[in-house]
N, C-alpha and C positions, 0 to 999 in steps of 0.2 A: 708171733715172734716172741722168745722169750732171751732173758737181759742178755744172754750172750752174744745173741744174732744182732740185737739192738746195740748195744758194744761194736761189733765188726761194723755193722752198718754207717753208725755215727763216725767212727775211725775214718771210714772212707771216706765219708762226707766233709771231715775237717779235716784231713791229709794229717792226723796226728797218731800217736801210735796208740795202741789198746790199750796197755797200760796207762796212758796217760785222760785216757777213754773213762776207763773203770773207774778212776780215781775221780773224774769230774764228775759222772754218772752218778754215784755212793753219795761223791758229799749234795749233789741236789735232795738224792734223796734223804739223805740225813736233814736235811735243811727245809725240805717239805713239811716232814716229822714232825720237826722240833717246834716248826711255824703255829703249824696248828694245834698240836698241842697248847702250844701259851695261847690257841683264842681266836688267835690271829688270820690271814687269808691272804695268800699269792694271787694277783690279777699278772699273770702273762695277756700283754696286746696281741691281737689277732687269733691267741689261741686258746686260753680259756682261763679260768681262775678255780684255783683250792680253795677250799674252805670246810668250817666245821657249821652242820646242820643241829636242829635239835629238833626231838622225836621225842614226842608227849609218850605220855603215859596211856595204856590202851587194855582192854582187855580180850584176851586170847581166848585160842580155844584148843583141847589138844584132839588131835586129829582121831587118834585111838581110840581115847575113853570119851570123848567128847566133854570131859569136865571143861568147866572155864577156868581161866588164872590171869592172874594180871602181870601184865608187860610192863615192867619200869620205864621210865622215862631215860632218853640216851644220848648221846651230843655222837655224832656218825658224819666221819669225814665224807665230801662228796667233790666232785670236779664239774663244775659246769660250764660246756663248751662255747667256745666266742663265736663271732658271727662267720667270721673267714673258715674256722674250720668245720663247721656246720654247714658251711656252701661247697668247701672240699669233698665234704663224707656223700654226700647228697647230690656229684653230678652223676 
């Protein structure tokens, strides 16, 4: 599904129009963003929670020349699913 389907879809689901769809859809996602960027982490009940990970420093290898190089250290947003929708995905 990509956003425009998920648009029509959610439209139908809240009897509201696309336009007003897109407009709530944008600012979640603006407001995801913004969340974790400052650090921070969304817990949605029943559905899962945003957040920002941190990812040590490691060192690589490159596939080609097989040299080694080192991987910086990284903060990588992740979404980890709640209990309800993990019992959805999984009947």
């Amino acid at each position: 599904m990509n956003k425009s389907e998920l648009i029509d879809s959610m439209a139908a689901k809240a009897g509201i129009s696309k336009a007003d769809t897109a407009r709530a859809l944008n600012a979640f996602v603006e407001t995801v963003k913004e969340t974790l960027a400052s650090g921070d982490q969304i817990s949605l009940v029943n559905f899962g929670t945003f957040l920002v990970r941190e990812r040590a420093a490691r060192t690589g290898l490159n596939p080609l020349t097989k040299e080694k190089l080192e991987i910086p250290a990284a903060k990588v947003p992740a979404f980890k699913a709640g209990k309800t929708l993990k019992e959805l995905v999984n009947k």
